[in-house]
C-alpha positions in Angstrom: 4.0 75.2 -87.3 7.3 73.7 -88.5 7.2 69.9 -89.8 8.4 67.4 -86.9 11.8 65.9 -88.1 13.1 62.7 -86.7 16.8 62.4 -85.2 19.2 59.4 -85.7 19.9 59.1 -81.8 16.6 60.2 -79.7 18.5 60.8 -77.0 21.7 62.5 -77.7 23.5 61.9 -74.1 23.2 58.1 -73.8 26.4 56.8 -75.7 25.6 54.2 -78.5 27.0 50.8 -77.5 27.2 47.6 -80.1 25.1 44.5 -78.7 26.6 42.4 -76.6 27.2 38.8 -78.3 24.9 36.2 -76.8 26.8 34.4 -74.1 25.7 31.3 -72.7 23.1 30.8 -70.0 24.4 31.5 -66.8 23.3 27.9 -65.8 23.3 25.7 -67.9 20.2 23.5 -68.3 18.3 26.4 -65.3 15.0 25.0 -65.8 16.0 21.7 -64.8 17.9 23.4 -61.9 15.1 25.4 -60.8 12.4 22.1 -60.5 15.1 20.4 -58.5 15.9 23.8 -56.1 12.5 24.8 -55.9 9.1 22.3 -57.2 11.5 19.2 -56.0 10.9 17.0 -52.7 14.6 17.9 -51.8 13.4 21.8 -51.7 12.7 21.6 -48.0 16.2 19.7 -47.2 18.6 20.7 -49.2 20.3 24.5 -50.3 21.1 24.8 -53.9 24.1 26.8 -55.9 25.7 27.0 -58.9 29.3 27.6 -59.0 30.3 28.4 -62.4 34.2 28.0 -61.4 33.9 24.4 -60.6 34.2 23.1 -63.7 33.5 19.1 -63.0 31.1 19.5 -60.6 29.1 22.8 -60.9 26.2 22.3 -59.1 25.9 22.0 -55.4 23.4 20.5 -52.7 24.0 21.5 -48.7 21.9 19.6 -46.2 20.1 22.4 -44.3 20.1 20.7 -41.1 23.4 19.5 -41.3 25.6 22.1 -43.3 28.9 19.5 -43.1 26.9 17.4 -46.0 27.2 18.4 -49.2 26.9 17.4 -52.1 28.3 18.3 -55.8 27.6 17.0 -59.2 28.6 17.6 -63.2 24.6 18.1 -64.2 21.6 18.7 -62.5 20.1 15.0 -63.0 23.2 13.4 -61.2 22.6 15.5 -58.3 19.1 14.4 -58.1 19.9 10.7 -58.4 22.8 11.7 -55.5 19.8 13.0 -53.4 17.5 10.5 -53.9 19.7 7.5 -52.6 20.9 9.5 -49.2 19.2 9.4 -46.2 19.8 11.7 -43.3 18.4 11.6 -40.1 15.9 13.6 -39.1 16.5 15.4 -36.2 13.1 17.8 -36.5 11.6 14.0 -34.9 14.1 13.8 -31.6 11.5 13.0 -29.7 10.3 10.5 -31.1 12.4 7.8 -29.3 11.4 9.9 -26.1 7.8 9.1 -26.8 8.6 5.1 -26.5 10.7 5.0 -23.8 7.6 7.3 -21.3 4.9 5.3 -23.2 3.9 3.2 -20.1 3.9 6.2 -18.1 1.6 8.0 -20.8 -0.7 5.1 -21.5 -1.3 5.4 -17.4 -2.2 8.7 -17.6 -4.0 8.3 -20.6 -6.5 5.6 -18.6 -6.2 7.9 -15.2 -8.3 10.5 -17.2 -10.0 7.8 -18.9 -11.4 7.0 -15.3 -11.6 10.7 -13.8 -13.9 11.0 -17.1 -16.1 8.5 -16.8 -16.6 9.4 -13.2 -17.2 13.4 -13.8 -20.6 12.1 -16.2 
């Protein structure tokens, strides 16, 4: 049996390419960016981007519920301060006004089956 040799290039067809020079991080400071986007209390409110273009204000906050809010900032930790000191309303709780403005009506309902109850035992 012949001795195994060893080739420079193991696999002849794929064309050699020089490495790349590192380039810098897609977004800068990501893990930052990733707390606030996804571990933050603003996850559930908010959509996130990163727009590389914008040079002064890169990063990006859109209010889910109402897409006409947004908000942009030069670093992640400005765009958390930004979110911290807005408040929207929430419209997920409409009804809440509904419930106080019926609440005579439901407290008389509430002590109509109260009685009905009471009278069933």
């Amino acid at each position: 049996m012949p001795p195994a040799t060893q080739s420079k290039r193991p696999r002849p067809y794929a064309p050699e390419r020089e490495p790349e020079p590192a380039s810098e991080p897609r977004i800068p400071d990501r893990d930052a960016f990733y707390e606030l986007a996804e571990l933050s209390r603003h996850a559930s409110r908010w959509h996130f981007t990163y727009d590389r273009s914008a040079s002064k204000a890169p990063y990006t906050a859109t209010n889910c519920v109402e897409p006409r809010v947004s908000v942009a900032a030069s670093s992640v930790q400005g765009l958390e301060h930004v979110l911290d000191d807005i408040r929207l309303p929430n419209p997920v709780r409409r009804y809440y006004r509904l419930a106080h403005q019926h609440r005579p009506t439901a407290d008389q309902e509430r002590a109509d089956l109260d009685l009905l109850a009471r009278a069933a035992r």
